[in-house]
N, C-alpha and C positions, 0 to 999 in steps of 0.2 A: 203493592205488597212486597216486603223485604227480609230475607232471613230462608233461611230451610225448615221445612216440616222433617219431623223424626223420621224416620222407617222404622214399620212394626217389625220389619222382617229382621230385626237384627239383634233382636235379645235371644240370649240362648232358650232352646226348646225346653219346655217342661219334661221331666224325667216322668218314664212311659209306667203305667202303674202295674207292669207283668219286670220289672226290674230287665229285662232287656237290652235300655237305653234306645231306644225307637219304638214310638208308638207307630203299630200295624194295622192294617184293615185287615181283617179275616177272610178264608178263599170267598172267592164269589165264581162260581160256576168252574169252579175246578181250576181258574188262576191262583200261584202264588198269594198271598199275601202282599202287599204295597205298603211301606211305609210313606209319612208326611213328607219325608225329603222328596225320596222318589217324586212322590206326587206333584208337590214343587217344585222342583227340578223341571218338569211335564207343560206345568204351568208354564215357566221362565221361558221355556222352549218354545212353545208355542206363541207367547205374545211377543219372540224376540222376532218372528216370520212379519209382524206387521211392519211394513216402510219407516212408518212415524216415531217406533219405539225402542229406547234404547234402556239399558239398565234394569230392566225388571225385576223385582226381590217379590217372591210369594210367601203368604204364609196359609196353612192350609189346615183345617180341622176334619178329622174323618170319623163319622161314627156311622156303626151299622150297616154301611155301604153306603154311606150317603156322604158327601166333600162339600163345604163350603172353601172356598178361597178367597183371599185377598190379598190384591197384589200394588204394588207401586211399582211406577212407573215415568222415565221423564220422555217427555214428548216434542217431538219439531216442530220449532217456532212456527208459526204461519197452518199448522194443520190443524182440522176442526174436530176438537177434540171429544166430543158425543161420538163422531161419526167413529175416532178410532177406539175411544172405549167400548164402545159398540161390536166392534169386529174384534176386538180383542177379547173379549167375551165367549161372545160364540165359538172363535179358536181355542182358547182355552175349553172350555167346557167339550168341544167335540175332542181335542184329541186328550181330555182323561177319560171320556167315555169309553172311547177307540181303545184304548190304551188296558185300562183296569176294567173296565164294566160297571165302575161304581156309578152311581147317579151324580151328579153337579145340583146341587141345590140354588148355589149364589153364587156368585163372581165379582166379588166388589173390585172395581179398578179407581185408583186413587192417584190424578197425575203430581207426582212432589217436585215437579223441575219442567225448568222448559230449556233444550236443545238450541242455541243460536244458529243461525246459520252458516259463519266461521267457526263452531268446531264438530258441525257437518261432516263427514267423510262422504263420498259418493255411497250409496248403497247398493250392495254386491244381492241381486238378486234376488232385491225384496220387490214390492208389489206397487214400487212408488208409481201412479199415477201419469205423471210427469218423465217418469226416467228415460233417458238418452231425448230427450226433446231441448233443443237447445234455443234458449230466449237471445232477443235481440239486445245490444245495449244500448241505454237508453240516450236520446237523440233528442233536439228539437223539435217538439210538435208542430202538426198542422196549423199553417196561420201563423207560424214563426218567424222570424227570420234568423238565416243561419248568425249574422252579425251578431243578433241581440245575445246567443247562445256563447258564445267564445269571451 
């Protein structure tokens, strides 16, 4: 497959129907008010903690205290990508819960890109798996001979 998928998260927000210009969630247990940015914002935050994920754009719907989100995302080549949608998910959704009180209904995660490995940066204190583990380079196998290799 060849080309970019659009990002939802990039059209301007629908104008809020209290003329405001931001649509709000209402208190819920005596917090502030949240807007969708905020909320998004929360989102972005949260799926930016995952190793695999870089670039996150949310777009986030709130009604009644209840949030749906969805988000794009590009991801490192070579990582299994259920596995990080997965945990990207549940961080998301735990810290707007944490966060507002609203409930997370949905979490759709949408990967639009994948990461190569040259424009990798090391990652500063994410959750990679792998991190500070340094692999060997690779060598002639067993049963080789070093001649055949050169």
């Amino acid at each position: 497959m060849t080309g970019i998928l659009p990002r939802r998260a990039t059209a301007p927000p629908a104008p809020a129907a209290d003329d405001s210009g931001a649509s709000a969630v209402g208190l819920v247990q005596g917090r502030p008010a949240w807007s969708e940015e905020r909320i998004a914002g929360l989102a972005e935050e949260a799926a930016r903690r995952t190793w695999a994920v870089s670039e996150p754009v949310a777009t986030v719907r709130a009604d009644d205290g209840a949030v749906r989100v969805d988000l794009d995302l590009v991801a490192a080549h070579g990582a299994e990508l259920t596995a990080v949608a997965g945990t990207v998910r549940r961080r998301v959704a735990a810290r707007i819960e944490a966060c507002t009180g609203l409930t997370v209904e949905a979490v759709t995660v949408t990967v639009v890109g994948l990461r190569l490995p040259a424009e990798a940066a090391s990652p500063a204190g994410g959750d990679h798996p792998e991190a500070g583990r340094r692999h060997p380079a690779p060598g002639p196998g067993p049963g080789t001979d070093a001649r055949e290799a050169t």
